[in-house]
C-alpha positions in Angstrom: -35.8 -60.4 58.8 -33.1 -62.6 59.3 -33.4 -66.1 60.4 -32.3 -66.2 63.9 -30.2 -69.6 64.4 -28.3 -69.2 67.7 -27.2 -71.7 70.1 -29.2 -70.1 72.7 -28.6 -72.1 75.8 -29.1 -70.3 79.5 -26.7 -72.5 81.3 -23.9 -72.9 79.1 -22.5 -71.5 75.4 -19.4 -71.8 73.1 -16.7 -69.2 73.6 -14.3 -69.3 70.5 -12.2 -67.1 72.5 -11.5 -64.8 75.8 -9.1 -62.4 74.9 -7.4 -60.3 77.9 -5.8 -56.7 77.6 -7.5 -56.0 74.6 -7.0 -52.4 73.1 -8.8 -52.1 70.0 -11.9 -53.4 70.7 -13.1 -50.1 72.5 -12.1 -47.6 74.7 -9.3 -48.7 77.7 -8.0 -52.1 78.4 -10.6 -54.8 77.6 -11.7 -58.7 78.2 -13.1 -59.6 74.7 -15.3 -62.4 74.7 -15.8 -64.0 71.5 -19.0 -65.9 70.7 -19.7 -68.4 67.8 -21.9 -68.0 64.6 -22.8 -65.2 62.3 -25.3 -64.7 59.6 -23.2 -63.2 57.4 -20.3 -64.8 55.6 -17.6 -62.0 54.7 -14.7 -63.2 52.3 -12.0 -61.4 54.5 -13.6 -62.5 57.8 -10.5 -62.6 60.4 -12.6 -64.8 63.3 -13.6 -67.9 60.4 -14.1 -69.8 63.3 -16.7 -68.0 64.2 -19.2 -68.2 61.4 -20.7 -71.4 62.3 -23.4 -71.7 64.9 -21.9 -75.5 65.8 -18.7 -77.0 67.4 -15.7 -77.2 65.0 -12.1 -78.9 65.3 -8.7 -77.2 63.8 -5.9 -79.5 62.5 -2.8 -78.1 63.0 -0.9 -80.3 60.5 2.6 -78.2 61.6 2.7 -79.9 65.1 1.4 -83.6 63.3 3.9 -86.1 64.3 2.3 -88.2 62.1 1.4 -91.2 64.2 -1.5 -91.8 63.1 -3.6 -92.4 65.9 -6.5 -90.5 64.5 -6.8 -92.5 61.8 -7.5 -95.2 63.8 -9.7 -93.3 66.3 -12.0 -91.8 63.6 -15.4 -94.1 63.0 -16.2 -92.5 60.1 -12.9 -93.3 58.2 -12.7 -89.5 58.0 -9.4 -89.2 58.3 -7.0 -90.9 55.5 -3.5 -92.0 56.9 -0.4 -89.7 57.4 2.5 -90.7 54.3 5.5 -93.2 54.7 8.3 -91.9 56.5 11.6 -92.7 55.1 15.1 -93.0 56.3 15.6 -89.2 55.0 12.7 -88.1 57.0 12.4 -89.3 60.1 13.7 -86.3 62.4 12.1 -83.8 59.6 8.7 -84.9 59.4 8.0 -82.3 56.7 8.8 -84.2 54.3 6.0 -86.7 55.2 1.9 -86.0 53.9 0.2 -85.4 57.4 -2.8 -86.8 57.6 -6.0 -85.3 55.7 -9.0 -84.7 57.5 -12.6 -85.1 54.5 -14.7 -83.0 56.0 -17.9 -84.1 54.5 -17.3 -87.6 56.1 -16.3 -85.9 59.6 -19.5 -86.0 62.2 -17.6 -83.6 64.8 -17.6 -87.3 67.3 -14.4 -85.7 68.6 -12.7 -88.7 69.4 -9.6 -87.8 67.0 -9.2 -84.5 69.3 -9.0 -86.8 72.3 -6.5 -89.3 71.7 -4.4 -86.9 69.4 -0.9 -87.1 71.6 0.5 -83.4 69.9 -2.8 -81.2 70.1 -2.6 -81.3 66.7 -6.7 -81.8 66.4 -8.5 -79.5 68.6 -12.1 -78.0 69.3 -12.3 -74.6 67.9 -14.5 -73.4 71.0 -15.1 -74.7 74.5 -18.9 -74.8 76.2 -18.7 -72.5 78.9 -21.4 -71.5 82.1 -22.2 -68.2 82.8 -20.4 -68.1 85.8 -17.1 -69.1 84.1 -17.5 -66.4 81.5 -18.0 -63.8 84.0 -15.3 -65.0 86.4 -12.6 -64.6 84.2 -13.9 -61.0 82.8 -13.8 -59.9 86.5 -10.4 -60.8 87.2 -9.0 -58.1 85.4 -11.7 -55.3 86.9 -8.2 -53.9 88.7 -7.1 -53.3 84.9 -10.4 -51.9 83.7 -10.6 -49.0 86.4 -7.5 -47.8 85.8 -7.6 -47.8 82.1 -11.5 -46.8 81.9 -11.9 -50.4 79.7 -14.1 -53.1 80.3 -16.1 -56.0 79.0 -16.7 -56.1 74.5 -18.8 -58.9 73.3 -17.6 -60.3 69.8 -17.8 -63.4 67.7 -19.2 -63.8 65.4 -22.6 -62.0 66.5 -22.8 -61.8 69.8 -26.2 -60.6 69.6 -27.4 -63.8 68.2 -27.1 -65.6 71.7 -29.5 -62.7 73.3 -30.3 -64.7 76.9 -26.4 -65.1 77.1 -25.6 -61.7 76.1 -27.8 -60.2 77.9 -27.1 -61.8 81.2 -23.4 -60.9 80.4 -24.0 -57.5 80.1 -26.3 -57.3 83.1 -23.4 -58.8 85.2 -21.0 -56.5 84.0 -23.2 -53.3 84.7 -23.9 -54.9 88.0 -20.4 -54.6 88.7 -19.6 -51.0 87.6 -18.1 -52.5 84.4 -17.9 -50.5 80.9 -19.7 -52.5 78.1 -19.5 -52.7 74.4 -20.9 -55.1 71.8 -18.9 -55.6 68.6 -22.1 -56.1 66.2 -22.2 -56.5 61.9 -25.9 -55.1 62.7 -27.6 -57.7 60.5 -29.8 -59.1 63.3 -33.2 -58.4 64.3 -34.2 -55.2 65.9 -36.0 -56.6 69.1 -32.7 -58.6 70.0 -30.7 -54.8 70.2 -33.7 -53.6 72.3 -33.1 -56.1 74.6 -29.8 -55.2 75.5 -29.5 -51.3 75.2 -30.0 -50.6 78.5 -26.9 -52.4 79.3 -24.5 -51.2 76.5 -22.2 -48.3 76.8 -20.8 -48.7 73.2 -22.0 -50.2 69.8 -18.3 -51.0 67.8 -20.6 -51.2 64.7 -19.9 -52.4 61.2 -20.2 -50.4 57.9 -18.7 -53.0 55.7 -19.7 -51.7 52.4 -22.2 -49.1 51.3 -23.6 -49.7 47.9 -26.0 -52.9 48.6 -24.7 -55.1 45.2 -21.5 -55.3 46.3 -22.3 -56.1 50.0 -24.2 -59.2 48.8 -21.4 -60.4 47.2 -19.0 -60.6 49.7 -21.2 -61.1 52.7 -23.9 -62.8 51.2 -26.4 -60.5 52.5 -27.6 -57.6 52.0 -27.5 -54.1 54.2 -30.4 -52.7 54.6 -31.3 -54.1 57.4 -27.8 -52.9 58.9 -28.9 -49.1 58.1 -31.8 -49.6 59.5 -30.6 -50.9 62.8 -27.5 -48.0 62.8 -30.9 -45.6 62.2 -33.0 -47.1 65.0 -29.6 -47.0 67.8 -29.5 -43.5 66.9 -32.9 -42.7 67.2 -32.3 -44.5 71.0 -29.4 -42.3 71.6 -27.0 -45.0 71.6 -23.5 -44.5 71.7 -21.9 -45.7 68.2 -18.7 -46.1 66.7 -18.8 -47.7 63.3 -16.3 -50.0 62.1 -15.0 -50.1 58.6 -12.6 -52.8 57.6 -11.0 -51.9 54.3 -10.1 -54.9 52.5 -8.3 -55.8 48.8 -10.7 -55.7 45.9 -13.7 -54.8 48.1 -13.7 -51.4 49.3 -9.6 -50.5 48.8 -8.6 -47.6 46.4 -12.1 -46.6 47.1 -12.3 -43.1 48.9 -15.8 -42.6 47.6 -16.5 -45.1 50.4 -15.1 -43.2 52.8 -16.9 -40.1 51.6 -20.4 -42.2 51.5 -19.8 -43.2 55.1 -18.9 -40.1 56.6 -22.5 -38.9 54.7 -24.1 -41.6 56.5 -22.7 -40.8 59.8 -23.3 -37.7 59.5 -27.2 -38.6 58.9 -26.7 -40.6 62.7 -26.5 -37.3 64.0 -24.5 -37.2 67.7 -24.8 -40.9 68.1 -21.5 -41.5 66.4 -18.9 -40.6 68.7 -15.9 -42.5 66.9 -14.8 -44.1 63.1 -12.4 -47.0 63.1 -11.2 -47.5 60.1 -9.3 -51.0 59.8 -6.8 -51.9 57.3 -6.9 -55.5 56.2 -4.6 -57.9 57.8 -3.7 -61.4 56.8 -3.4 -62.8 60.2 -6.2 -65.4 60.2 -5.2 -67.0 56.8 -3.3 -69.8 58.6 -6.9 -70.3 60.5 -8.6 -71.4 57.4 -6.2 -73.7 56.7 -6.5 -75.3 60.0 -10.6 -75.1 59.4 -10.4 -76.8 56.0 -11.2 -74.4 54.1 -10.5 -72.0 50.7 -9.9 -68.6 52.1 -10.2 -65.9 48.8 -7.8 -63.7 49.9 -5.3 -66.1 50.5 -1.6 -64.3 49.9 -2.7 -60.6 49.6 -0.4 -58.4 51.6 -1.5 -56.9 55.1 -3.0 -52.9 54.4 -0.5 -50.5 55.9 -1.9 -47.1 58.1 -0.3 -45.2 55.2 -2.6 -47.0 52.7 -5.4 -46.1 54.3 -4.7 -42.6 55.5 -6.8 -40.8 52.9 -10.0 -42.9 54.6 -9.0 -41.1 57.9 -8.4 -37.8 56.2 -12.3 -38.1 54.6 -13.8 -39.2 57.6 -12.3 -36.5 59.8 -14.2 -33.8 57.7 -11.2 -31.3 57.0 -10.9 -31.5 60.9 -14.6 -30.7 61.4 -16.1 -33.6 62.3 -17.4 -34.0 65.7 -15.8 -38.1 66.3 -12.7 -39.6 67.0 -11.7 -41.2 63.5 -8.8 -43.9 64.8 -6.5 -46.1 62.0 -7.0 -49.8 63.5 -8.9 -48.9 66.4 -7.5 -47.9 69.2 -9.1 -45.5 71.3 -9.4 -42.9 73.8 -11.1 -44.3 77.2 -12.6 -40.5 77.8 -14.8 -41.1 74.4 -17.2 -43.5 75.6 -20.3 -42.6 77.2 -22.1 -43.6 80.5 -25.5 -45.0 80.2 
């Protein structure tokens, strides 16, 4: 079982993100609330910032005036000193080495963030109470009836914060609001059984199939997601699965495609919809600002005509009995009621 190392505060948590008029994180417009720390580590992962259990900062060295006043904030001499401006330079300050942030020296003391003058070092999450959380998921309930949307929990694993997910989801149920957790499924079992009776929709990840090949580029491997996916459906939960396709990982690779659609069809009337989700190379600039060596740095975004046979498997020569969406946008009449 997986080693369960959430931040698992009642009263307050870190929210990387709370993303409003969502569509592809389930059915209807949604309020997407992204939680931090996974226990997986995918090479393509597009929320990095997520990963980690514990607070973070970015440096966005593109809005560094280079004044230095970091450097001088920093206690642990973390942070070495931006380059000598010249004449030449002066108004076009790309010309001058912002400052560099060692990480291994950095003790997350903050104090940079709070006397930078540009925002160009900031937290990557905020702590947030319940009742914030909730308040500002609420505000668009006008949006959610109207659309058939609602509140997604994401991260990260959401699921690894089970007293704040679960009070989340009790809220939103007590308010007539549609629910769905966005999970990778490695967790353990008892922290899904806490929360099914609250979660209209499981956006669930098939990352890859054959188990070798998921260790390497998660760092884990998948048998305990099966075994979850199995266990939902045994519960009669309603389940989309998820399947990013990604450069070098599972791309060119309809036999991937054709081993999910087997496995779906093993989940039986559980799986109401298969998103399939092309790779996109929108959070590169993220590990950049995080510090770190992203693997896929430069590949080119996927394209829904690259991916098109994927859709074409998984819709079983038009048989299959799911929605099978390119990128994940979906029909608000597809999720169930619980």
């Amino acid at each position: 079982m997986p080693h369960q190392t959430a931040m698992d505060k009642e009263e307050s948590f870190l929210v990387t993100n709370i993303q409003r008029f969502s569509l592809n994180d389930g059915p209807g417009i949604r309020t997407t609330i992204f939680l931090k720390g996974c226990l997986l580590n995918c090479a393509w992962c597009h929320n990095p910032e997520c990963i980690n259990f514990q607070e973070e900062l970015f440096h966005h060295a593109d809005k560094c005036v280079r004044c230095g006043t970091c450097v001088a904030a920093c206690p642990e001499k973390a942070i070495a000193p931006p380059g000598k401006r010249t004449e030449k330079c002066t108004e076009d300050l790309r010309d001058v080495k912002p400052p560099i942030i060692d990480r291994s020296k950095c003790t997350l003391c903050m104090k940079c963030v709070d006397v930078c003058p540009q925002n160009a070092i900031t937290r990557v999450s905020s702590v947030m109470t319940l009742d914030e959380a909730f308040s500002e998921i609420k505000s668009d309930d006008v949006f959610y009836r109207s659309s058939g949307g609602g509140m997604t929990l994401s991260g990260g694993e959401p699921l690894l914060h089970p007293k704040t997910a679960l009070a989340l989801l009790r809220l939103a149920k007590e308010n007539s609001i549609h629910t769905a957790v966005d999970t990778s499924g490695f967790l353990d079992w008892e922290l899904f059984e806490r929360v099914l009776p609250y979660v209209d929709l499981f956006l669930f990840d098939i990352k890859v199939m054959d188990e070798k090949k998921h260790l390497k580029w998660t760092g884990k491997s998948n048998r305990l997601i099966f075994e979850n996916a199995k266990k939902l459906a045994k519960n009669r939960a309603n389940i989309r699965l998820r399947l990013p396709v990604v450069h070098d990982v599972n791309f060119y690779a309809p036999e991937y495609a054709e081993q999910v659609l087997k496995f779906a069809e093993e989940l039986g009337g559980a799986v109401s919809g298969i998103d399939v989700l092309p790779y996109h190379n929108f959070a590169e600039k993220k590990y950049d600002q995080l510090g770190r060596n992203y693997f896929f740095k430069g590949f080119p975004n996927l394209n829904e005509e690259d991916v098109a046979e994927y859709g074409e498997i998984l819709r079983g020569k038009g048989n299959a009995p799911w929605e099978v969406t390119i990128g994940g946008i979906q029909k608000a009449d597809n999720a169930k009621d619980s």
